[in-house]
KELOGU-103934 format. One line per 4 residues: for each residue x, y, z of N, C-alpha, C, CB. Coordinates in pm, 1 decimal. Glycine has a CB too. Layout:
KELOGU-103934
X/Y/Z/X/Y/Z/X/Y/Z/X/Y/Z  ...
END
This chain:
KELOGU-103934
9183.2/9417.3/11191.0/9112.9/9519.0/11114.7/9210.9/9578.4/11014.2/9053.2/9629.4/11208.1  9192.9/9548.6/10871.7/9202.3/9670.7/10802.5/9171.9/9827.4/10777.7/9178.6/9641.7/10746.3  9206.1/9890.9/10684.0/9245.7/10008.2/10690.1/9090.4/9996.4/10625.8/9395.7/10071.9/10625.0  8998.2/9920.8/10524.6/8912.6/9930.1/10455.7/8810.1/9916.3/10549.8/8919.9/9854.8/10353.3
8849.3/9835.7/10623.6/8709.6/9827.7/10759.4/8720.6/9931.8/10840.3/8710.5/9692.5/10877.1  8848.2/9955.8/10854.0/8843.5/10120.2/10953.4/8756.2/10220.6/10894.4/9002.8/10211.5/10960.8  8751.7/10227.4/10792.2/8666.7/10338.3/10683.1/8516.7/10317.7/10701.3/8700.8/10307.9/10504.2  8516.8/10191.1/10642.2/8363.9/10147.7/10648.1/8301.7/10185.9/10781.4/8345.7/9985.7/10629.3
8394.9/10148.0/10942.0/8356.3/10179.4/11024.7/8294.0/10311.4/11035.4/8429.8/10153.4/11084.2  8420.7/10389.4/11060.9/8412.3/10541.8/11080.7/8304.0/10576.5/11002.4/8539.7/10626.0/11039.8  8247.9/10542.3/10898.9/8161.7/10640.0/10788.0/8046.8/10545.5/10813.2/8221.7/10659.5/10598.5  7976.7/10467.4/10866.9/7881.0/10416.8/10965.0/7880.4/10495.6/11107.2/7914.0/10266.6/10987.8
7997.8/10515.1/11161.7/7938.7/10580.0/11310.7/7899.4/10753.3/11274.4/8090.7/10569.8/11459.8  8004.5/10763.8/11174.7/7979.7/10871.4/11165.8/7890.2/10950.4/11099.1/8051.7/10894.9/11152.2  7826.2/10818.4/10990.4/7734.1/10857.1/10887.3/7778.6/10997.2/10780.1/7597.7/10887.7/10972.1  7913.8/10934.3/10775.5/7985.5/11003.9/10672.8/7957.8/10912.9/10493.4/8168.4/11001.2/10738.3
7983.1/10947.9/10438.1/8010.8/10874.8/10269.4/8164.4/10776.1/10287.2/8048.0/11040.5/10114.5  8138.1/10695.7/10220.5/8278.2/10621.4/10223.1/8386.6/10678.5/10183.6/8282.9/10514.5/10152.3  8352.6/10734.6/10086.3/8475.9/10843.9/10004.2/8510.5/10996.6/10134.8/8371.2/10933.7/9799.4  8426.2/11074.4/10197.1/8443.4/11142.4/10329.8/8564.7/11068.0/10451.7/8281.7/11139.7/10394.7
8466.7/10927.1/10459.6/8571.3/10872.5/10592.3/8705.0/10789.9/10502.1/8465.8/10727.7/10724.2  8697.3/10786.0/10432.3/8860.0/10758.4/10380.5/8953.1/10879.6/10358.6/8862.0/10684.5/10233.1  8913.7/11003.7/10339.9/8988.3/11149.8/10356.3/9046.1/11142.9/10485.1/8889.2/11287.0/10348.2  8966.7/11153.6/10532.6/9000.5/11144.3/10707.4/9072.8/11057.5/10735.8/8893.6/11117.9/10804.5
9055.6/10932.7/10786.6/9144.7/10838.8/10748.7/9270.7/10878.7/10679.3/9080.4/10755.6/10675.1  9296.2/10884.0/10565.2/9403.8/10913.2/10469.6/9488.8/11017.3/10589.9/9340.5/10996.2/10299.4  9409.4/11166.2/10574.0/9490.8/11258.6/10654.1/9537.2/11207.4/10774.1/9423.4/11373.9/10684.0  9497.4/11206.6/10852.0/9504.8/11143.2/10989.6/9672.6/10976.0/10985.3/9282.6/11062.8/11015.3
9631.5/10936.3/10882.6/9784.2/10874.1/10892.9/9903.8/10966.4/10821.6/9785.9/10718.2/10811.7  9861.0/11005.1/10726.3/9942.6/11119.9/10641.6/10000.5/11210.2/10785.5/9816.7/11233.4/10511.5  9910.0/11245.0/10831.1/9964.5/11365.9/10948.1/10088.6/11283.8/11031.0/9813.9/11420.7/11083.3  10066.9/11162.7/11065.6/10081.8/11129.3/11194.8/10265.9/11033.1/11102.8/9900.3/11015.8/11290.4
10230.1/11042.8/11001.6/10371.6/11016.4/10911.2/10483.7/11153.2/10894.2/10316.7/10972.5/10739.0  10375.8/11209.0/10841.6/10505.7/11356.4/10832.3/10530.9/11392.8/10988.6/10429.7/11540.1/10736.5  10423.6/11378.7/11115.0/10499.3/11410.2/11177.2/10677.4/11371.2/11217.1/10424.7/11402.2/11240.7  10603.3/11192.9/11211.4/10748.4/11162.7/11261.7/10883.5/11142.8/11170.0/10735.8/11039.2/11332.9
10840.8/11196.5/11014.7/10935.2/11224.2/10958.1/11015.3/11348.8/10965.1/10903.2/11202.8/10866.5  11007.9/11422.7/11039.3/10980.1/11531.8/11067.6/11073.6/11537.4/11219.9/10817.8/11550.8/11061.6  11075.3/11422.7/11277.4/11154.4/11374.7/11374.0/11065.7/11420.2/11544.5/11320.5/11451.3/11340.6  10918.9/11444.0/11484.0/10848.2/11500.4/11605.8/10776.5/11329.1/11635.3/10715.5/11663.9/11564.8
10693.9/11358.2/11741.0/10617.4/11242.4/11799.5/10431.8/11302.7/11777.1/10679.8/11217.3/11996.9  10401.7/11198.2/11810.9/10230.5/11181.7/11779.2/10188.6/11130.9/11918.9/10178.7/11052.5/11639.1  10067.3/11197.9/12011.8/10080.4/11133.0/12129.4/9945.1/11184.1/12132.5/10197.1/11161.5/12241.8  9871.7/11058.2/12114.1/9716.8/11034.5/12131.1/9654.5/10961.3/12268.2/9674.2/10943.1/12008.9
9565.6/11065.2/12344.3/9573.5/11015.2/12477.0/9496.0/10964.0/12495.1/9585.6/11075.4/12567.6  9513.7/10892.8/12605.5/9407.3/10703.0/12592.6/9415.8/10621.8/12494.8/9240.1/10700.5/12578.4  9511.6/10657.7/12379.8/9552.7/10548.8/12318.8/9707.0/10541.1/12286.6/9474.9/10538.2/12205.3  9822.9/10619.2/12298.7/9937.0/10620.6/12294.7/10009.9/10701.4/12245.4/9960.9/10546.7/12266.0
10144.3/10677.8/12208.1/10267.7/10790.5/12185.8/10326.9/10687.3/12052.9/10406.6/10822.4/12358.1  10335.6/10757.8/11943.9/10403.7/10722.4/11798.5/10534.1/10839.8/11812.2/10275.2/10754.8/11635.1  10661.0/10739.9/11801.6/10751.4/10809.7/11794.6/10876.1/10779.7/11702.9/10773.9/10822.4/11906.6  11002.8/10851.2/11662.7/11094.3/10748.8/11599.3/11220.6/10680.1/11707.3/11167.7/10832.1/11466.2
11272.4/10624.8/11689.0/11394.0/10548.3/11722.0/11518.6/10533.5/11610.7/11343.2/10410.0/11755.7  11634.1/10530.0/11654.8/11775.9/10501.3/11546.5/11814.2/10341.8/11602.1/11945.5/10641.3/11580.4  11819.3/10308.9/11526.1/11918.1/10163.2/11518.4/12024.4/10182.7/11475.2/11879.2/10049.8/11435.9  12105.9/10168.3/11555.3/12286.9/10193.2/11517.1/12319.8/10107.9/11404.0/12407.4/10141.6/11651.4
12430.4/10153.7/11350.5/12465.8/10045.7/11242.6/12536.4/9940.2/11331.4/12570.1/10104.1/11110.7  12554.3/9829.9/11228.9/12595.8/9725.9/11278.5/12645.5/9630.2/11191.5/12512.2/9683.1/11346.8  12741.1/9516.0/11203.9/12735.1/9418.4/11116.8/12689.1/9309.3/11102.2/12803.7/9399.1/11097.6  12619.4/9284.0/10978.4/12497.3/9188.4/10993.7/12591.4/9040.7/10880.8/12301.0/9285.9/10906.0
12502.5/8966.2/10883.4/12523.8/8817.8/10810.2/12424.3/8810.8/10695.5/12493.5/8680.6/10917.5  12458.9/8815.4/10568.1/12373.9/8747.7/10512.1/12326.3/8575.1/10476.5/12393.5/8804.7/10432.9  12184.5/8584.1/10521.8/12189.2/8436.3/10579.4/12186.8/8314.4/10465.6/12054.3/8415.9/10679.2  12143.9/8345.9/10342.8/12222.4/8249.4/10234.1/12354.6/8250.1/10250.0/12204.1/8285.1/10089.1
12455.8/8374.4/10237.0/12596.5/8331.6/10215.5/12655.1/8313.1/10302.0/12668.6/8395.6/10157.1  12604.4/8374.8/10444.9/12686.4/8362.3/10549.1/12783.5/8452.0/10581.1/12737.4/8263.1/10541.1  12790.0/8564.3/10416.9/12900.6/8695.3/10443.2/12904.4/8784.9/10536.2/12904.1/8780.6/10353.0  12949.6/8867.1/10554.3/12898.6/8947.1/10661.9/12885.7/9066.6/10572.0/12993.5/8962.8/10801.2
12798.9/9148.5/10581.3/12760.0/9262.9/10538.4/12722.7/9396.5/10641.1/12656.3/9223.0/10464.0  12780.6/9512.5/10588.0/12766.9/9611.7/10689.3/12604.3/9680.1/10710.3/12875.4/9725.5/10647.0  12535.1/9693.5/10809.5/12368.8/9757.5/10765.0/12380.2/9857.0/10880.0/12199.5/9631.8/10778.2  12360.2/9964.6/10768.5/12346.8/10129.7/10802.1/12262.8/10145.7/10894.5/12298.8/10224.0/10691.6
12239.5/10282.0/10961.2/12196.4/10356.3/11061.4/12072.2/10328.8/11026.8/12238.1/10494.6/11076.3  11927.9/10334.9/11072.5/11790.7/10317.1/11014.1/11727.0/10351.2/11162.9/11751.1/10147.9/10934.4  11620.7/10465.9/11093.3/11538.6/10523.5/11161.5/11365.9/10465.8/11159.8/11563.1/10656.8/11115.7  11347.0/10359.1/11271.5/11203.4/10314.4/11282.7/11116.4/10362.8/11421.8/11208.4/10152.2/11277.2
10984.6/10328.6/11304.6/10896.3/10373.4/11390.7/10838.1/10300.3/11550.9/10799.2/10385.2/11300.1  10809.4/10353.3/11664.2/10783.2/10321.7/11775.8/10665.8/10352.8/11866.5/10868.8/10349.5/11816.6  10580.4/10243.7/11886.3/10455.1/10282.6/11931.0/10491.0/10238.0/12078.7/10319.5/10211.6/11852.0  10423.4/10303.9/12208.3/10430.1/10302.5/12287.7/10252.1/10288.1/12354.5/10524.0/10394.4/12298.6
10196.3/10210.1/12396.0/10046.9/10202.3/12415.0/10020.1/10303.9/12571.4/9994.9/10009.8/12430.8  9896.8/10371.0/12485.6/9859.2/10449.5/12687.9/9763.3/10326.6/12760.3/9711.7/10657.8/12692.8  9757.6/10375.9/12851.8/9737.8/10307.1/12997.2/9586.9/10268.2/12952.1/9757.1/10422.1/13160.3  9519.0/10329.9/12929.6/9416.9/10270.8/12854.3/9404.8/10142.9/12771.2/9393.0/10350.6/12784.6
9495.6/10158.7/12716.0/9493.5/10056.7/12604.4/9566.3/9934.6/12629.2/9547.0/10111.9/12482.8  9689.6/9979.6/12741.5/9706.0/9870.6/12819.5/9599.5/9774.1/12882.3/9768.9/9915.3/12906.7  9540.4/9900.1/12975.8/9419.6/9780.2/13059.3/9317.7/9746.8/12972.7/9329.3/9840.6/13201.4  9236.9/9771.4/12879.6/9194.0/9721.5/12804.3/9218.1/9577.6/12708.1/9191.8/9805.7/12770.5
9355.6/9555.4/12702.6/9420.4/9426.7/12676.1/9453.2/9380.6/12767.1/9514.8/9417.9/12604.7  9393.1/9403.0/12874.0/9429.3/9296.1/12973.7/9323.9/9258.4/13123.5/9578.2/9348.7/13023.0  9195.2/9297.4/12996.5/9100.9/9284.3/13104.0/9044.0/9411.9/13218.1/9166.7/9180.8/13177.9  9114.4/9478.1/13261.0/9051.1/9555.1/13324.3/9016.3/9689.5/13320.4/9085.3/9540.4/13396.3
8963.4/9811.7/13411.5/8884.4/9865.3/13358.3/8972.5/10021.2/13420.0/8724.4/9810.4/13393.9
END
């Protein structure tokens, strides 16, 4: 699923306007971005925990030259699935 079918969805169940359920939409990732820029977490229950993580620096290879190159500290994002959404991918109830 795209982000365009997520819309279409939502504004069918919800019998919102397309332009309505794409606001929503919009905010709702917007929110859930500044949170974790922000260095907070997002923790949606029955469906999971959005959080950040640091990757240490390290020295990496570049794989055309084979040099080694140094790659900085980098802060990514980390989804963690709830139990729900676990058993749901895996069959049960």
């Amino acid at each position: 699923m795209i982000k365009s079918e997520l819309i279409t969805r939502l504004a069918q169940e919800m019998r919102l306007s397309a332009q309505d359920a794409k606001v929503v939409v919009d905010t709702i990732f917007d929110e859930i971005i500044k949170t974790l820029s922000e260095g907070g977490r997002v923790e949606l229950r029955n469906f999971g925990i959005f959080s950040m993580r640091t990757r240490k620096s390290r020295m990496g290879r570049n794989p055309k030259t084979g040099e080694q190159v140094f790659v900085s500290e980098k802060k990514i994002p980390y989804f963690k699935p709830g139990k729900a959404v676990v058993n749901a991918l895996n069959g049960k109830k």
